[in-house]
MARSEKOL-513739 format. One record per residue: residue in one letter; x, y, z of N, C-alpha, C, CB in turn. Coordinates in steps of 0.1 Angstrom, whole numbers, plus 5000, padded with zeros to 4 digits. Glycine has a CB too. Example, Ala and Ser with C-alpha at 12.3 -4.5 7.8 and 13.67 -1.06 7.14 Angstrom:
residues 2
A513249435078512349555078513249675078511349555090S512849785071513749895071512950005079514149945057
This chain:
residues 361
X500949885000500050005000500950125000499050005012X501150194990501350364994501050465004500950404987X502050555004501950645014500850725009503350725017X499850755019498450885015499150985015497050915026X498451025006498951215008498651275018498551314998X499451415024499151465037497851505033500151595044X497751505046496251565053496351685050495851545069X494951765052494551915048495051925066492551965040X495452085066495552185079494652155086495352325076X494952115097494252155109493651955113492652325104X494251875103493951735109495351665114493151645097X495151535116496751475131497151465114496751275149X498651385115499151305107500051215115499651375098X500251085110500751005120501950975109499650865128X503350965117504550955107505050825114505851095105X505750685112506650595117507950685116506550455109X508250655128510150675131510850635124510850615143X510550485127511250385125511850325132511750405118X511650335147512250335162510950235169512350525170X510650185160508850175169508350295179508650025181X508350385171507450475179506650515167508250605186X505450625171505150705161504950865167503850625152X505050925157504951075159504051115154505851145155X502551185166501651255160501651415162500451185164X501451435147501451585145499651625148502151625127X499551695159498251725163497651895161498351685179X496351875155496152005150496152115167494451985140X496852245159496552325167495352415168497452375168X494952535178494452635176494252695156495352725187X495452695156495452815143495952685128497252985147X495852605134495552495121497152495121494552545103X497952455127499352445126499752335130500052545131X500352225131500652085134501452085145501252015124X501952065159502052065172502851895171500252085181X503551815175504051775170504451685185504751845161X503651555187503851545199503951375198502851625209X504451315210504951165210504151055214506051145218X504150965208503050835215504250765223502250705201X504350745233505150655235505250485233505050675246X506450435229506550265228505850175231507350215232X505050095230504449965238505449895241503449885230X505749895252506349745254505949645260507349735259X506149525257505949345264505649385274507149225266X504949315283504549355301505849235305502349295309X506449355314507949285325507349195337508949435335X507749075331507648915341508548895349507848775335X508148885358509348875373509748775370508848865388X510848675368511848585367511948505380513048655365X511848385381512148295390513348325394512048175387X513248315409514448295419515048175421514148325431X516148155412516848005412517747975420517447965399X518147855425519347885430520247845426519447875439X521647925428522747895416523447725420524448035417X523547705408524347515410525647525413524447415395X525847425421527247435430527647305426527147465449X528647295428529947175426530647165416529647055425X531447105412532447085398531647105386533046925395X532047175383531647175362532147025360533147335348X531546985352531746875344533046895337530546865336X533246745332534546715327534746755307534646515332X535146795305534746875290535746825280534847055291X535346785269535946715255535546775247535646585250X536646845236536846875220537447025225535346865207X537547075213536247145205535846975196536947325190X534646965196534346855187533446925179533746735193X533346845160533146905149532146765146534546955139X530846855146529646715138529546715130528446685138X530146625122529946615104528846565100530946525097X527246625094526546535083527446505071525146595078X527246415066528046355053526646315040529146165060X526746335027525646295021524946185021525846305014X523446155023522846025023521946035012522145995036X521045895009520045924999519145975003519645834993X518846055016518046125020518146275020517846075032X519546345018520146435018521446485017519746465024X521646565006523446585002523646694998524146494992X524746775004525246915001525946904989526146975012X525446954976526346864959527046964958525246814940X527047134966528047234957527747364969527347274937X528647444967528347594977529447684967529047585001X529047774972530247894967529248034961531447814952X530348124963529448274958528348324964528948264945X528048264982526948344991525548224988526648544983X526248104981524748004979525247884983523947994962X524647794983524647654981523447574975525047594992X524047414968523147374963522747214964523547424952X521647174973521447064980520446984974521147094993X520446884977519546764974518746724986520346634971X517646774985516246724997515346584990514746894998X515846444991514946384982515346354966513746464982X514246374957514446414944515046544940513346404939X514746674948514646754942515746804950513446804940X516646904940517747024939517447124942518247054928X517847214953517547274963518347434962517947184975X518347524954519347604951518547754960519647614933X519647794973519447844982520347994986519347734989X520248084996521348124999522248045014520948254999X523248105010524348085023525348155028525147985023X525948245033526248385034528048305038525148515049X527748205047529348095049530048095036528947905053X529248055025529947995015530648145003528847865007X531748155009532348295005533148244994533248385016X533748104991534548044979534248034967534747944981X534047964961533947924942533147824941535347864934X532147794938531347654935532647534929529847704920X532747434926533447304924532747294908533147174937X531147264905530847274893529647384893530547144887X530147484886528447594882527247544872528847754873X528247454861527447394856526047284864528447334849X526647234875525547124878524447234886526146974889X524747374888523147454897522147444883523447694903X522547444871521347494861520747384864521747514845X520747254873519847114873518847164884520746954878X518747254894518047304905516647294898518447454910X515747224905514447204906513547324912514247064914X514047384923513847484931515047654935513647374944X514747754935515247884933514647974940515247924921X515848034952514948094963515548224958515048044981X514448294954514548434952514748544955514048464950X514048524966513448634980513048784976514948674992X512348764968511348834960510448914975510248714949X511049034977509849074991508849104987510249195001X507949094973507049164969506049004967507549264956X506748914972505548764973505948734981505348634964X505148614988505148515000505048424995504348515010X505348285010505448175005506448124992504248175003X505548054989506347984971506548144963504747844958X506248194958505748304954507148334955504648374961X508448294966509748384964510648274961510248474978X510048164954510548074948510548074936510147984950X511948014930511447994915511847834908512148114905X511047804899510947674898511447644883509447624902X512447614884512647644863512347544854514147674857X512347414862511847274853510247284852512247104861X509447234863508047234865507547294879507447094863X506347374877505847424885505947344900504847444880X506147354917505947264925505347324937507147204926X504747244942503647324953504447364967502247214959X503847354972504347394991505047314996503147395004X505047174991505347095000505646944995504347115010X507046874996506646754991507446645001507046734976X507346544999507846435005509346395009507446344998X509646405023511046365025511046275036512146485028X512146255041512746125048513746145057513146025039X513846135070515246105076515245995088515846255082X516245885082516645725087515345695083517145665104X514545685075512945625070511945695079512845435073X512045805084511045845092510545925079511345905106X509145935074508746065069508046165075508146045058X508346245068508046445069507946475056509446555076X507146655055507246695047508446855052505746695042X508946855036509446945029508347045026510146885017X508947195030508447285028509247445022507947265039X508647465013508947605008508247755014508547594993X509447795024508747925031509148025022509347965048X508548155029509248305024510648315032508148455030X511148235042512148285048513548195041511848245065X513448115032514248025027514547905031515248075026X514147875044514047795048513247655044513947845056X513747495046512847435035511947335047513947315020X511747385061511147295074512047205078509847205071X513347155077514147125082515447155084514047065079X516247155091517847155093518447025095518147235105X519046985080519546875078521446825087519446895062X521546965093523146915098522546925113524847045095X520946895116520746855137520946715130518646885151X520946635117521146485121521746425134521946435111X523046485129524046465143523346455156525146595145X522646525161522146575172520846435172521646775170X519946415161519046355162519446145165518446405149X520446155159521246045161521945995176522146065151X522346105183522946055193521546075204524546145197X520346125203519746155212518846005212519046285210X518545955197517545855197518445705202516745835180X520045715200520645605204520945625222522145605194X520845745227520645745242518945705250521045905247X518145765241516845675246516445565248516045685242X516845495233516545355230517245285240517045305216X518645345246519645255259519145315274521645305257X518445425271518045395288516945365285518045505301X516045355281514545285281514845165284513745295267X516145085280515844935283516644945297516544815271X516745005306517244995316516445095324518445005315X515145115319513645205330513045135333512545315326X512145175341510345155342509945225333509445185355X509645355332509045435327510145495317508345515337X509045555302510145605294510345735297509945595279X511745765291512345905291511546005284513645915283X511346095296510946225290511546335288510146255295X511446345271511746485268511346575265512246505262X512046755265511146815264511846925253510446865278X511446925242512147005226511547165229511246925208X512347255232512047365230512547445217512347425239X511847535212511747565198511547495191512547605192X511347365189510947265181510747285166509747225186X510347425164509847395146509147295141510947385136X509647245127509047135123508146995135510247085115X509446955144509046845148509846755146508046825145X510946745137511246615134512546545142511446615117X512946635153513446595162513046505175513746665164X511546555175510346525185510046405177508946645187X509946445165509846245159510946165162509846215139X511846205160512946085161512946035175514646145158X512446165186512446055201511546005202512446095213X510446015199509045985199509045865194508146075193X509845805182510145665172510645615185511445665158X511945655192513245605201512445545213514445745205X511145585214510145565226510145665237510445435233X510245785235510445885241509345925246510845965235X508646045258507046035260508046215258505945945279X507246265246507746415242506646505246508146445226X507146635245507046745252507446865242507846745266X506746895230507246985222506647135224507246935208X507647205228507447355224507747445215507847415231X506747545208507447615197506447775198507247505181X506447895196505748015199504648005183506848165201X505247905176505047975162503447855158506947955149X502347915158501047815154501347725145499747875148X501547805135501947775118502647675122502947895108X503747645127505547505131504247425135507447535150X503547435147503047375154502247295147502547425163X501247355134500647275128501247205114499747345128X502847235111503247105108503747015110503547095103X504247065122504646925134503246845134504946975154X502646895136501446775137500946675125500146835141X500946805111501046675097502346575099501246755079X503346625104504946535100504646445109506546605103X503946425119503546325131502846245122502546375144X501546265113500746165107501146125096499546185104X502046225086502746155078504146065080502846235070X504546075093505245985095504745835102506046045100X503345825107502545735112502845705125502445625104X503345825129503345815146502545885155504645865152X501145875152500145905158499745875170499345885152X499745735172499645665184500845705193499645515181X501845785193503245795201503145945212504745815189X503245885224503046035233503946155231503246005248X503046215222504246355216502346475221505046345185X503346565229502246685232502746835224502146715250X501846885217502446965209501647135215502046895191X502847225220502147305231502647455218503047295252X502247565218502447645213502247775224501747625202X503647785226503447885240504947935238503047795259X505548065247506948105248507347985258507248275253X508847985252509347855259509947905270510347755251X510048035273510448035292509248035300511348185298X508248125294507048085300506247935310506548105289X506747865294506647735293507247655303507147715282X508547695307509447655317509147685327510547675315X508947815328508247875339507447785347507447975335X506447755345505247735346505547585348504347775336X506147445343506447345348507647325357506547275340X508347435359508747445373507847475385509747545374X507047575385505847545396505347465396504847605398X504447385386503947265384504947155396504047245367X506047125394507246975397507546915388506946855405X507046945377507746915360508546815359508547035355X509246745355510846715353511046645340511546615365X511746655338512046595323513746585321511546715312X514146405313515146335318516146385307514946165320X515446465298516546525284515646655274516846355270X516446735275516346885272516846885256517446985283X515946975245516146985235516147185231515146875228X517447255229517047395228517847445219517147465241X517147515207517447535196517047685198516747445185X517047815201516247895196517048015185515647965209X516248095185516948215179517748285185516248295174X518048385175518748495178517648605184519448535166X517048605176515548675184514348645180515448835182X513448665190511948605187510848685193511748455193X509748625189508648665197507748585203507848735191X506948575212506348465219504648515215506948455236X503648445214502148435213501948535215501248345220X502348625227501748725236502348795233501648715248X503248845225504248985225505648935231503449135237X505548825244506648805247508348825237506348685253X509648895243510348925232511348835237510649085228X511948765227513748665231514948735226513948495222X515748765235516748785229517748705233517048895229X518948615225519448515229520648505240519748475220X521448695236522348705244522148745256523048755239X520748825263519648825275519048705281518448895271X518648655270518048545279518148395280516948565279X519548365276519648245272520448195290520548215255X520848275297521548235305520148185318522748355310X519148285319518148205324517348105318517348275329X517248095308516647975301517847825306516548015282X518447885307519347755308519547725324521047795300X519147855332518947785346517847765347519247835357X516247795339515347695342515747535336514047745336X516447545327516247385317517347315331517147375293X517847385335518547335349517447235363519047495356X516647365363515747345372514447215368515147485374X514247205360513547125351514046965351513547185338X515246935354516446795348515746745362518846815346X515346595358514846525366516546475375513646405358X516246335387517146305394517946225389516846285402X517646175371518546085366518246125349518345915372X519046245346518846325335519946265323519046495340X519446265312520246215304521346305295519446145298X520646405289521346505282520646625280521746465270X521346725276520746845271521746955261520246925285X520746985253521746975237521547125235521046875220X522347215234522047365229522147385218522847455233X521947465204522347465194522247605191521947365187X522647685186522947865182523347895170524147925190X522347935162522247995146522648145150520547995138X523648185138523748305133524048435142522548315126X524848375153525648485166526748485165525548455181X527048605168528648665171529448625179528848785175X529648495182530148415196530448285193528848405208X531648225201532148145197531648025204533248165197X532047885199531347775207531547745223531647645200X532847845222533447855237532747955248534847905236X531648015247530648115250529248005252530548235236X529147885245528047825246528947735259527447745230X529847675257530147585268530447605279530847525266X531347775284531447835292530147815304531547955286X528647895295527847905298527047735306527447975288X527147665295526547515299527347485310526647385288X529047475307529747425318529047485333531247465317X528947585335528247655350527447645355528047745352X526147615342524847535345524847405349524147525334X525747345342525647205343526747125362526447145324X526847245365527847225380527347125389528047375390X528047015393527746935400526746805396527347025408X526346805383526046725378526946595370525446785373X528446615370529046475363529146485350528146355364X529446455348529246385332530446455324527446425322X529546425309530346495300529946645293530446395289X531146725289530746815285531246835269530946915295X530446855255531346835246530646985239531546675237X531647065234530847225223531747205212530947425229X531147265200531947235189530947335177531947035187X531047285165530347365157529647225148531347495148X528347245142527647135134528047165119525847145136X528047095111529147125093528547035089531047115090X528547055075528246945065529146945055526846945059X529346845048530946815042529746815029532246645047X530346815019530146835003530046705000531446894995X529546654990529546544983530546524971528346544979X531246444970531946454958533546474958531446564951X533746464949535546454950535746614957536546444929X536946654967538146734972536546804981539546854957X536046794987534446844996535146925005533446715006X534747075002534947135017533547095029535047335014X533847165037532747135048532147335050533647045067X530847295051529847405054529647425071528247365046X530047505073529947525091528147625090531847675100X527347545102525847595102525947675116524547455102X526147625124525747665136526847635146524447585139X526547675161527447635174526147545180528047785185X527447495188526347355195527047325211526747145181X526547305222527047255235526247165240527247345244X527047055245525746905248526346895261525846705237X525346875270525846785283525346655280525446835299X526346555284525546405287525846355302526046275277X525246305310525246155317526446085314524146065313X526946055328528745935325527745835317529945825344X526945815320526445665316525545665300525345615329X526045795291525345785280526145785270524445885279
């Protein structure tokens, strides 16, 4: 929509800052504009639980360790270079941006095969900032990870509903459930904050997990729930909550809550149902002493993972190490990468990552 033209003398005119504020010019006496301030809305300030800090040894800490996805027939990084890369979701060729990949593509020739072309056209949504140069393709098609299915999705954000380098992450979590489940009564409960899609919540939920998924966003929530039926795990105790996830935390700490493994992915910044606002470098240190508060009396792991911050993985483990005080175990931070397919493969660095485990996982 276009800007209206000013108003005649003697009516308001409302201008954006661009500060989130706005400035209304209010008619005066003599029809002259007066020029006065709305003030900001801000979020309503939540009093913060009184925790108490964890005492004893930091845990025992390994690497920097580096999680390699490597190509499968489920998914393969075929090329990067020049601020893009170019992937295999399935059948279809995936040509995207990537701001990491500052080098030379290996072959330019093989992008002209891209099935899919993210544009980022701000003047459409959805598919709409897609472009499709073989045949037209809808919202959404069929994918797979270890035989579980999900759908593939084409957003406005570039994003395709999955992050193919948490494999790593999904793999060591479903091989720690499957091994203490046979050594419970009752199965492990986890609880996925930021969840998105879901298809981490699937993999425990397969592993026999009784899940607990959080995400602010309706939209994630309601394709977590198709990726639940199209993967035919309907019958599997997965609760799908759509709420801010400190909130969230909040609130099953009053409850007595506990949960034996922690899943936390969030942003850099967010917004919660209610206005609630996230900022990661604010508020990740109490989020991490509720997911503290939350770890039942025989907790298995709890996995951090950090998109697109100014901070090194030694900032994530710092942090976990202090949280995790007096608990044992292991401590490993590192960065998640995916290696190339194909002859001389560099590796694509995605994210930072810090895991605590259990001696016994």
């Amino acid at each position: 929509m276009g800007r209206k033209a000013a108003a005649k003398s003697g009516s308001a005119q409302v201008k954006d800052t661009g500060a989130g504020r706005q400035r209304t010019r209010a008619p005066s006496p003599a029809g002259q504009a007066v020029e006065t301030k709305t003030p900001r809305v801000e979020p309503p300030v939540v009093a913060r639980l009184d925790l108490p800090a964890p005492t004893g040894e930091r845990p025992a800490e390994s690497g920097p360790l580096i999680l390699t996805v490597a190509a499968t027939p489920d998914y393969a990084l075929l090329d990067s270079g020049r601020g893009e890369k170019l992937e295999r979701y399935g059948p279809l060729l995936v040509r995207r941006p990537e701001n990491q990949a500052i080098w030379e593509p290996r072959d330019p020739a093989r992008w002209q095969d891209a099935d899919a072309e993210f544009t980022g056209d701000t003047d459409e949504e959805g598919t709409g900032r897609w472009r499709f140069p073989k045949v037209p393709l809808g919202e959404t098609w069929p994918l797979t990870y270890d035989g579980l299915s999900y759908q593939g999705r084409f957003t406005s954000f570039r994003h395709v509903g999955v992050f193919p380098e948490q494999a790593a992450h999904w793999s060591f979590a479903e091989d720690a459930i499957r091994k203490a489940n046979r050594a419970r009564q009752t199965p492990v409960r986890l609880l996925n904050m930021f969840g998105y899609t879901g298809v981490a919540s699937l993999v425990a939920a397969r592993a026999g997990a009784d899940v607990t998924h959080v995400d602010a966003s309706k939209k994630a929530i309601g394709w977590a729930r198709e990726n639940q039926e199209m993967a035919g795990l309907g019958d599997k105790p997965v609760r799908w909550i759509c709420e801010d996830a400190v909130r969230y935390a909040e609130r099953e700490i009053k409850r007595g809550s506990q949960y034996d493994a922690i899943l936390l992915d969030p942003p850099k910044f967010g917004r919660g149902p209610k206005g609630e606002v996230w900022q990661l470098f604010e508020d990740l240190p109490y989020l991490l002493s509720l997911t503290r508060a939350l770890l039942s009396d025989k907790p298995l792991f709890v996995i951090l993972t950090a998109y697109s911050i100014r901070a090194s993985f030694y900032s994530l483990s710092a942090l976990m190490g202090e949280t995790m005080r007096g608990l044992g175990g292991d401590l490993a931070s590192g960065e998640l990468v995916i290696r190339e397919d194909g002859a001389e493969p560099r590796v694509l660095s995605t994210s930072l990552f810090s895991r605590w485990s259990a001696p016994d996982v």
